[in-house]
C-alpha atoms as a printed R data frame, in Angstrom:
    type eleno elety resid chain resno      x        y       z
1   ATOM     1    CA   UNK     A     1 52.809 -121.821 -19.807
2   ATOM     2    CA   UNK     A     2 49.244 -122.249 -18.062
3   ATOM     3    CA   UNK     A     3 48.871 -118.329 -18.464
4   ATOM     4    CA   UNK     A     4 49.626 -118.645 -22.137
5   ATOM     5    CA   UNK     A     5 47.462 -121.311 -22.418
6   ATOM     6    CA   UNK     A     6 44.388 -119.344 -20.226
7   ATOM     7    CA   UNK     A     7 44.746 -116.635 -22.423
8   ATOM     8    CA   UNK     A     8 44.454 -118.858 -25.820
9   ATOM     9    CA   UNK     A     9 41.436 -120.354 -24.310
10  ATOM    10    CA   UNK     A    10 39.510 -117.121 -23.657
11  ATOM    11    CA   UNK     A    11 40.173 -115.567 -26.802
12  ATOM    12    CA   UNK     A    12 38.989 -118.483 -28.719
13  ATOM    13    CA   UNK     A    13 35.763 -117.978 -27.080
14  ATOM    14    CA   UNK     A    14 35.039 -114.735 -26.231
15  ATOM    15    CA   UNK     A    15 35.136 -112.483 -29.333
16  ATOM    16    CA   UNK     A    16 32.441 -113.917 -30.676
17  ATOM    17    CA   UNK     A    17 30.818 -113.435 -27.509
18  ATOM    18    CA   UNK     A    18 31.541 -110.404 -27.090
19  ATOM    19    CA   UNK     A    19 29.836 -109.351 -30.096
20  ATOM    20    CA   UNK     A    20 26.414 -109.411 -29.042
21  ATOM    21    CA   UNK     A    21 22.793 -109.463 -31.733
22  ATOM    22    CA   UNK     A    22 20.050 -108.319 -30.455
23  ATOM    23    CA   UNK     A    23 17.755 -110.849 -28.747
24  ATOM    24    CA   UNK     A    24 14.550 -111.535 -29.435
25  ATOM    25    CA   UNK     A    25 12.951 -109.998 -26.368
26  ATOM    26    CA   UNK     A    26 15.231 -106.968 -27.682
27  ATOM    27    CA   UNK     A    27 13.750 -106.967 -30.551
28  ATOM    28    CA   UNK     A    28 10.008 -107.542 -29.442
29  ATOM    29    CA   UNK     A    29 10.958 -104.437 -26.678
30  ATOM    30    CA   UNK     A    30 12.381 -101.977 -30.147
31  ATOM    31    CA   UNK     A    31 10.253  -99.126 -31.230
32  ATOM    32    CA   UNK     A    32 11.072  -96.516 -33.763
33  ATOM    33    CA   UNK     A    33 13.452  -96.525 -35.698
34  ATOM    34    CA   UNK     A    34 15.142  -99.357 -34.405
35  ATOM    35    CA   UNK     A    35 12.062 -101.567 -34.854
36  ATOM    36    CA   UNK     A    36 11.879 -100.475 -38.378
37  ATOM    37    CA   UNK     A    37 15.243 -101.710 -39.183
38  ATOM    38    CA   UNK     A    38 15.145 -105.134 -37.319
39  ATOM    39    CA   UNK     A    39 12.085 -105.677 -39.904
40  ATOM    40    CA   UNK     A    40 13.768 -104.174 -42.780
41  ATOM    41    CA   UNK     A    41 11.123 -101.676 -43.194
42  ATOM    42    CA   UNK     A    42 12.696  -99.319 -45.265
43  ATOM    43    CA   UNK     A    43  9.571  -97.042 -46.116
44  ATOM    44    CA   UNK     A    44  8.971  -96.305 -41.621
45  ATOM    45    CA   UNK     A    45 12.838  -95.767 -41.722
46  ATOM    46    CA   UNK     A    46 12.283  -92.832 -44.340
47  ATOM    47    CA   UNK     A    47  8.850  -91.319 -42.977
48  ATOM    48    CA   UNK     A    48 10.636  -91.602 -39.037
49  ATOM    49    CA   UNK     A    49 13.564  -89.880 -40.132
50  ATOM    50    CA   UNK     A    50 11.314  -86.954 -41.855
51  ATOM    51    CA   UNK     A    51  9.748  -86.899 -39.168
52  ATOM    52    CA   UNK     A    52 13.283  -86.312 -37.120
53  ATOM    53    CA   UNK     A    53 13.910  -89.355 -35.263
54  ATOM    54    CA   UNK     A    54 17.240  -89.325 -34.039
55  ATOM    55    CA   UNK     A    55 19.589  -91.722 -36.601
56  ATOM    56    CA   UNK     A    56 22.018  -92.501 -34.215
57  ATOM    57    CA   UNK     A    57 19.446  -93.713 -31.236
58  ATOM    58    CA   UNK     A    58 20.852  -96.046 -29.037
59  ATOM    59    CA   UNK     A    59 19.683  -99.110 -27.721
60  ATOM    60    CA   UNK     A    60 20.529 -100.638 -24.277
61  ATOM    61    CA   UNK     A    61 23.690 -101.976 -25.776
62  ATOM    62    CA   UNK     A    62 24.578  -99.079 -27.229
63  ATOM    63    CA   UNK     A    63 23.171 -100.392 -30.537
64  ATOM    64    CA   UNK     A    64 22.226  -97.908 -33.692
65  ATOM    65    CA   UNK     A    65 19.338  -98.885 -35.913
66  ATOM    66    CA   UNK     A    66 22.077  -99.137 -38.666
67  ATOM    67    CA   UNK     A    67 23.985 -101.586 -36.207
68  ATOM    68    CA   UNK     A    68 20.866 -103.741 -35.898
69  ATOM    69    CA   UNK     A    69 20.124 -103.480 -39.637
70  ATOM    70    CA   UNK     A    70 23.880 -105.075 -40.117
71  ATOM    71    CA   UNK     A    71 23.304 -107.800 -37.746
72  ATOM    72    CA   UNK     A    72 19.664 -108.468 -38.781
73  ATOM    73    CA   UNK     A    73 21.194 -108.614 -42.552
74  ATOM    74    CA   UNK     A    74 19.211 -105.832 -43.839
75  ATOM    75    CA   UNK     A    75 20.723 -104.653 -46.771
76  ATOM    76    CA   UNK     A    76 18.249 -101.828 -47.790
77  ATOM    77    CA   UNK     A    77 17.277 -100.595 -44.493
78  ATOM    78    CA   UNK     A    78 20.956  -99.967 -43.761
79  ATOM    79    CA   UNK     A    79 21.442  -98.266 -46.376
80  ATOM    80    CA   UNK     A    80 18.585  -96.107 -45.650
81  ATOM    81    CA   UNK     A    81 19.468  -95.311 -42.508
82  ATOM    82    CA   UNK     A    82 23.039  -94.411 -43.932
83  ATOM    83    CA   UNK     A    83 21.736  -91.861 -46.657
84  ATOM    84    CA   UNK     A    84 19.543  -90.792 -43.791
85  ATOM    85    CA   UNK     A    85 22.640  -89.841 -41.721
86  ATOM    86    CA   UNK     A    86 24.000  -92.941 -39.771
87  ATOM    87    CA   UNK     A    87 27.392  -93.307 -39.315
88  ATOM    88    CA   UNK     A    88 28.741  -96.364 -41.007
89  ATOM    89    CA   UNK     A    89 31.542  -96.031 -38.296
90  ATOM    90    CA   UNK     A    90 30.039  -95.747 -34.604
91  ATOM    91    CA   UNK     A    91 30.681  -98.587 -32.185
92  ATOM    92    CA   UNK     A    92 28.464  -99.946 -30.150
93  ATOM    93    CA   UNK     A    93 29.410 -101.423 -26.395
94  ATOM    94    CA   UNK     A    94 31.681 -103.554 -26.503
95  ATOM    95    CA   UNK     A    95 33.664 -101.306 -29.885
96  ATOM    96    CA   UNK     A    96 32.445 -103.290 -33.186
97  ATOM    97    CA   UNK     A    97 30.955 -101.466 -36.062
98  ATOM    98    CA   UNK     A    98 29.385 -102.654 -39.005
99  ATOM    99    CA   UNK     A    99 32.190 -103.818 -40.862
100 ATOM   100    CA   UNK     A   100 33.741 -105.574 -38.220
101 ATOM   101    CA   UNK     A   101 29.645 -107.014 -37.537
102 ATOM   102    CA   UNK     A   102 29.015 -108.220 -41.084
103 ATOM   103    CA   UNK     A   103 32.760 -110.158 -40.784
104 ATOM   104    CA   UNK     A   104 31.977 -111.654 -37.899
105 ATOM   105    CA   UNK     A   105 28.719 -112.954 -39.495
106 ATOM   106    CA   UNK     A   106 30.961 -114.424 -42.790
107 ATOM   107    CA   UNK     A   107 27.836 -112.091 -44.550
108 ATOM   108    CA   UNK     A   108 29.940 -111.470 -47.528
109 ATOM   109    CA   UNK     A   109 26.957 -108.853 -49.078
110 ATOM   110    CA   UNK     A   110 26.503 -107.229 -45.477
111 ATOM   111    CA   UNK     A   111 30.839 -106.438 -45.276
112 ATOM   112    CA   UNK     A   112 30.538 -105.421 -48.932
113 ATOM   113    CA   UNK     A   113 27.390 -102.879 -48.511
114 ATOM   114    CA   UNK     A   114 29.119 -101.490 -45.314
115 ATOM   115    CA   UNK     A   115 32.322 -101.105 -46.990
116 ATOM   116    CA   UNK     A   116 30.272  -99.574 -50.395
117 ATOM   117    CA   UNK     A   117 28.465  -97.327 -47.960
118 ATOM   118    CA   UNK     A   118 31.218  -95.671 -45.896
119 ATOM   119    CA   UNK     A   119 32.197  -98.561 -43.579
120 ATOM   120    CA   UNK     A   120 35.952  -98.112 -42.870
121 ATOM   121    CA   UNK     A   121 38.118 -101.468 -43.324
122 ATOM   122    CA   UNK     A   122 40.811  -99.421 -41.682
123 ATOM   123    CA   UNK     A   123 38.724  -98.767 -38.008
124 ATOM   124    CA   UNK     A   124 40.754 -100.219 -34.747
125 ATOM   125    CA   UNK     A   125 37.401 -102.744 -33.293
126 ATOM   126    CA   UNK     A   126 36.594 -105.082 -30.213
127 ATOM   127    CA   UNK     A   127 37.866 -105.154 -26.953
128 ATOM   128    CA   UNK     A   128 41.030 -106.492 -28.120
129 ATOM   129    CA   UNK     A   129 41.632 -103.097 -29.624
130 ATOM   130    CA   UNK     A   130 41.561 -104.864 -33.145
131 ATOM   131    CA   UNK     A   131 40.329 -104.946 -36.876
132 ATOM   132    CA   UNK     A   132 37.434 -106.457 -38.727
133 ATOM   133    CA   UNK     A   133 41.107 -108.437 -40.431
134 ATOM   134    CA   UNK     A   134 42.026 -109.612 -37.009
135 ATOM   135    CA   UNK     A   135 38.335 -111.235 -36.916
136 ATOM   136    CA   UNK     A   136 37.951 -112.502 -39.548
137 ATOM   137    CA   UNK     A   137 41.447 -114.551 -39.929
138 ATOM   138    CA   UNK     A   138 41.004 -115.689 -36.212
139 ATOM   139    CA   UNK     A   139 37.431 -117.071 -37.545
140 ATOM   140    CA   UNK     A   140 38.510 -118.528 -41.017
141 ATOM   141    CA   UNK     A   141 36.316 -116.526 -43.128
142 ATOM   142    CA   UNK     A   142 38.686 -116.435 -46.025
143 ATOM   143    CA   UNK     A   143 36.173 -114.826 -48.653
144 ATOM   144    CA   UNK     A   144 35.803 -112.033 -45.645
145 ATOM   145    CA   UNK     A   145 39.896 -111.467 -45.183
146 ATOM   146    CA   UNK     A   146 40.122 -111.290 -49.168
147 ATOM   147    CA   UNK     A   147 37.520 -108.727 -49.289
148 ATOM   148    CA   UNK     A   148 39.151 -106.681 -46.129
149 ATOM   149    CA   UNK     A   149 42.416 -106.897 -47.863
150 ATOM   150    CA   UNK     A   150 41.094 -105.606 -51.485
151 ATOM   151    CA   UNK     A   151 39.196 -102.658 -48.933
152 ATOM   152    CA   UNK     A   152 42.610 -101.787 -47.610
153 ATOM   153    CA   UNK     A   153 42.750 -103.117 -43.996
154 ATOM   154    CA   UNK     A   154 46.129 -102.727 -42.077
155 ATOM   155    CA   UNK     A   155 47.389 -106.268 -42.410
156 ATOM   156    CA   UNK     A   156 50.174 -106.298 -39.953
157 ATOM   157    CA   UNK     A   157 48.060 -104.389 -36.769
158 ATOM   158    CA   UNK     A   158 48.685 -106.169 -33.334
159 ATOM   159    CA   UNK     A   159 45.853 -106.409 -31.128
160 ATOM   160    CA   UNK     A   160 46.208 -106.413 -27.468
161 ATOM   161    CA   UNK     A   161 46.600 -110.367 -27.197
162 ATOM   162    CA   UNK     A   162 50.208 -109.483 -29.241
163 ATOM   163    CA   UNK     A   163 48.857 -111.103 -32.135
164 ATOM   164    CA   UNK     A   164 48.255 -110.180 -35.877
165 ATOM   165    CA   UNK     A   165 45.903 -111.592 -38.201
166 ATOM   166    CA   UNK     A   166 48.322 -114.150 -39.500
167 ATOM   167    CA   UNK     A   167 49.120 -115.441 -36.322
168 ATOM   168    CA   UNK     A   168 45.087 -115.496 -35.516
169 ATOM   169    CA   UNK     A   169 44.701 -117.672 -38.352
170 ATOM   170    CA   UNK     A   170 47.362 -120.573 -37.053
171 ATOM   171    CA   UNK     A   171 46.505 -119.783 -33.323
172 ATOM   172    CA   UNK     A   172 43.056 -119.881 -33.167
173 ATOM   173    CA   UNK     A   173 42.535 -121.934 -36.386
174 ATOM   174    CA   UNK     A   174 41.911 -125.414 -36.898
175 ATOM   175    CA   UNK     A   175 44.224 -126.200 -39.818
176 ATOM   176    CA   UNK     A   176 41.690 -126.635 -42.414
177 ATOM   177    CA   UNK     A   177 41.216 -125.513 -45.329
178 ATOM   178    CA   UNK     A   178 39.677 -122.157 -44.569
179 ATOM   179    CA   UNK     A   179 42.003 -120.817 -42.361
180 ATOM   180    CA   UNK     A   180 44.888 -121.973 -44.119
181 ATOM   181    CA   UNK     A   181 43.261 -119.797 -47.548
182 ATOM   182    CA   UNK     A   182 42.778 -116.872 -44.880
183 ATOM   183    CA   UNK     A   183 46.660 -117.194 -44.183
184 ATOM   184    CA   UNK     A   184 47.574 -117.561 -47.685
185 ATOM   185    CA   UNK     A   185 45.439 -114.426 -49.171
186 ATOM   186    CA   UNK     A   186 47.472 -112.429 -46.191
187 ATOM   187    CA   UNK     A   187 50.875 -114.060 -47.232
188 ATOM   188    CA   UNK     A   188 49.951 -113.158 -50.854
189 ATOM   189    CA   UNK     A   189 48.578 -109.465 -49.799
190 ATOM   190    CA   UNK     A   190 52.008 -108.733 -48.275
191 ATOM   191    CA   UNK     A   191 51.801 -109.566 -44.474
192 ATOM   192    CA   UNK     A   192 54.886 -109.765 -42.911
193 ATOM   193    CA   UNK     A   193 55.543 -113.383 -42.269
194 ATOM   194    CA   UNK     A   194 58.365 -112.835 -39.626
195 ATOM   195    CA   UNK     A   195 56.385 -110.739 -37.610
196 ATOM   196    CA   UNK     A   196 56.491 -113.175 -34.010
197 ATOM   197    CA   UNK     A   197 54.389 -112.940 -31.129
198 ATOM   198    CA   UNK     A   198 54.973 -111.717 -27.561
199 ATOM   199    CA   UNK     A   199 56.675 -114.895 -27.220
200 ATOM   200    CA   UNK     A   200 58.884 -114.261 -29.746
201 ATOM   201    CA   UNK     A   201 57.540 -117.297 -32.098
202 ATOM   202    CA   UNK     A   202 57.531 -116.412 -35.408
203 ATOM   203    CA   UNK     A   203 54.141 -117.514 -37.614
204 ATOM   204    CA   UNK     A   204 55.828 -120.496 -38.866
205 ATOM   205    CA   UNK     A   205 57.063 -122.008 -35.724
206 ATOM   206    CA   UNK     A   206 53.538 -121.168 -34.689
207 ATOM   207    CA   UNK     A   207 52.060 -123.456 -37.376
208 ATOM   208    CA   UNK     A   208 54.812 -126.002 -37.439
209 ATOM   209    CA   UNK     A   209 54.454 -126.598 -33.346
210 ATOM   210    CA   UNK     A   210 50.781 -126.991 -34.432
211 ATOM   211    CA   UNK     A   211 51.541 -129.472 -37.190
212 ATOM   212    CA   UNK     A   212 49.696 -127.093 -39.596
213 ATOM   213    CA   UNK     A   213 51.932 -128.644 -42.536
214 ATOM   214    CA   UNK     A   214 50.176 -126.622 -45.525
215 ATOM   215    CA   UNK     A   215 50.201 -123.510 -43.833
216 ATOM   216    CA   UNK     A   216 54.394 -123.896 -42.905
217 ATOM   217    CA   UNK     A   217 54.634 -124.226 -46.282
218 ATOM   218    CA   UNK     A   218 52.962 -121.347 -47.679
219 ATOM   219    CA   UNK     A   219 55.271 -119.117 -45.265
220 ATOM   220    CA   UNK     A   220 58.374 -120.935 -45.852
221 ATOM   221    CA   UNK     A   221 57.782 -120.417 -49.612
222 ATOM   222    CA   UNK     A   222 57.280 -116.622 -48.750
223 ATOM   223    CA   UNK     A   223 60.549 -116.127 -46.572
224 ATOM   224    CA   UNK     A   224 59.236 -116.852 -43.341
225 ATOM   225    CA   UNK     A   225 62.057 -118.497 -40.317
């Protein structure tokens, strides 16, 4: 039970740290093109790439300029850099892209530019071997899941915690309103409601051991035991 609980506890807190911005001394320290998309400077993006600067550069972190452009919120340097080349899909060190990046962030316009732009809602992310979905759910950016779910993303993947983005949303939400609209636009897309975790506790045991009342409901009222 305290190993259950250990493992709860860490991956409430370290996905999000995991995913690492670049710092300001970072960014001070950037030249090229890297520097020109941490300002959004889409005209020095254009004349570096002429010029043949390497798209795909990466940073100490393993960072592209396109993966700083998602996390500076950058809209039209990224997408310079992406009809310049980039890959929407490359992960940086610790295995997010710019989907998973811009759902992290709850930047609604970043996830939809990436995903416009060649961003892949389908791409396994994260240390946890997971999705942008997974991420998303866990956080309670419901606007995010909805969009992931419209864009296709595998709904019922299990990361390596044994958990799917259902159970994400009643493990490592709080019960509010956000994650419980997370749960219900994957209960509406088609996620399988039964589908338990290494435990073998199914969603809604999950949320009724939690006392997550609204969310028991929405499963029981899709099948769920």
């Amino acid at each position: 039970m305290k190993t259950a609980w250990l493992i709860v506890l860490l991956a409430m807190t370290t996905p999000m740290s995991a995913q690492v911005p670049p710092s300001a001394s970072e960014i001070a320290a950037y030249t090229g093109l890297h520097a020109a998309a941490a300002k959004g400077d889409t005209a020095e993006i254009e004349k570096l790439l002429k010029s043949g600067a390497p798209v795909d550069a990466r940073d100490g972190y393993a960072r592209t300029p396109l993966h700083v452009a998602i996390y500076r919120s950058q809209g039209p340097a990224a997408v310079a850099l992406i009809k310049g080349g980039a890959d929407p899909n490359t992960l940086e060190a610790q295995k997010y892209d710019i989907v998973t990046i811009a759902s992290v962030a709850d930047d609604v316009p970043m996830l939809k530019l990436a995903l416009a732009n060649g961003g892949k809602a389908t791409n396994i992310t994260s240390p946890y071997v997971g999705t942008a979905l997974i991420a998303a759910a866990h956080l309670g950016h419901d606007e995010v899941v909805r969009t992931l779910i419209a864009a296709k993303a595998p709904l019922d993947h299990v990361n390596t915690l044994g958990w799917t983005a259902l159970i994400e949303s009643i493990v490592l939400g709080d019960g509010g309103k956000r994650h419980t609209a997370s749960l219900d636009a994957l209960v509406k897309a088609g996620a399988n409601v039964n589908l338990a975790d290494r435990n073998g506790t199914t969603p809604l045991k999950l949320a009724q051991g939690r006392g997550y009342m609204e969310m028991a409901a929405i499963l029981e009222k899709a099948g769920a035991k």
